[in-house]
Steps between C-alpha positions, in 0.01 A plus 500: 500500500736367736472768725068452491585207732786561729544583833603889549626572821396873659334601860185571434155460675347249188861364536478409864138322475406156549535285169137393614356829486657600188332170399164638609571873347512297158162287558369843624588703160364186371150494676471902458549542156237204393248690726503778299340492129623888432838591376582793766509321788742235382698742335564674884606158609770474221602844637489359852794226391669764314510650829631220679777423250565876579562515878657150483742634285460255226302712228793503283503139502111501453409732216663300213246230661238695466555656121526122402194451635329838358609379198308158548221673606474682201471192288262428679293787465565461115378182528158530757411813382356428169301195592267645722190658339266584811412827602542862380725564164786734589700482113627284250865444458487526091231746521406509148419179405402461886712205588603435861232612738553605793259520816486661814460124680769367273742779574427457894531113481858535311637769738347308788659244420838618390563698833371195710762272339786724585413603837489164536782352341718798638503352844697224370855683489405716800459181694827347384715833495428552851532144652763277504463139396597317785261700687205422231609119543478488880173665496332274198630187718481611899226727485299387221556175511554398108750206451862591512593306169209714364593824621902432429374474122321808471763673650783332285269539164459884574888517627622326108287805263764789636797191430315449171511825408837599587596165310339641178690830556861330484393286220364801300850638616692234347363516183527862431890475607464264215386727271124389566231869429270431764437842585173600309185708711248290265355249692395249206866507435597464885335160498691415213791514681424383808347153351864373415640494875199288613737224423821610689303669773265186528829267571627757756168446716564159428846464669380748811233281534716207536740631714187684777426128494788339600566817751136433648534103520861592665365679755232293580177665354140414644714203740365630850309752707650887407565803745551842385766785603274763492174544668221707325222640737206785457582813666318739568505679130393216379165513694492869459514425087244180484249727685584771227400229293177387642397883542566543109290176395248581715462854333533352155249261541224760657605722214 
């Protein structure tokens, strides 16, 4: 999990892109995959993000993403796929006493919607794998002009899940060199465990809290008009990649 949100530095061409049009790639998966009501086409733009995370070097980082996700999906499936009784009767789940039908519309509407929630979710730890946060904060304030107190906590809220979860990890640590079994596959039995450290981990996030104040009131937070060290302009891949974009919606939506 940590790793779903964190910067991973490599040289690649995804890498190299404006934060702005990675912003736009995302609201492009986005727009694509709700133009299309048939599972095929959204499953080739999960592919297309595999992809990506492939020649950005990141799919390592990526594919425990996405099984978390497939696994989501699948509940979901469970759950839409029964509750739809339109159209054509492909077979029953208990087909002797013919319980759980399934359909041809209700089996298109659960993959549809499956694949359209991870090829859209997916573009979530692309995004943040391949571009730093400093870079993600100057663009949210300078270029599209959100408030800097408002942009600051986004950034700081996504920044404290990987310091979360690493916190969780040395606690968990602790107690086994205490003689603590937390090391159990069943996940019923995972939450078990994990409930107790609420309380220790919640009083960590306290304290950091406190002290990220007092650093930011220190340093005079929000006090005057800011400047930034780097400047982040469109180049000429970036124009090459938003037409890409605009060619691709346009085909979708003739399609």
């Amino acid at each position: 999990m940590p790793a779903m949100i964190e910067y991973i530095q490599k040289d690649s061409f995804f890498h190299r892109l404006n934060p702005i049009t990675k912003i736009l790639w995302t609201f492009a998966v986005l727009i694509i995959s709700f133009l299309f009501s048939s599972p095929l086409p959204i499953f080739a733009i999960l592919l297309s993000n595999i992809l990506i995370a492939l020649v950005s070097g990141i799919v390592k980082q990526v594919l425990p993403v996405m099984k978390a996700l497939f696994i989501f999906s699948l509940l979901l499936i469970l759950f839409q796929i029964f509750f739809v009784n339109d159209g054509k009767t492909l077979f029953y789940a208990i087909p002797f006493f013919k319980i759980g039908k399934i359909t041809d519309i209700g089996l298109n509407m659960s993959l549809v919607m499956s694949f359209r929630m991870v090829a859209t979710v997916s573009t979530i730890p692309i995004l943040m794998m391949t571009t730093p946060m400093t870079d993600l904060v100057v663009v949210l304030v300078e270029k599209l002009k959100i408030p800097f107190k408002y942009a600051f906590m986004f950034i700081t809220a996504l920044r404290f899940i990987p310091t979360l979860m690493g916190e969780v990890e040395q606690i968990m640590q602790a107690q086994m060199s205490r003689g603590y079994n937390s090391d159990t596959k069943n996940p019923f039995k995972k939450i078990v465990i994990v409930i107790p450290l609420a309380i220790p981990l919640l009083v960590s996030s306290i304290k950091k809290t406190e002290k990220m104040a007092i650093s930011m009131e220190a340093r005079g937070f929000a006090s005057g008009p800011r400047s930034y060290y780097r400047k982040i302009t469109m180049k000429k891949a970036d124009y090459a990649a938003l037409i890409a974009l605009l060619v691709v919606i346009s085909l979708s939506v003739v399609l």
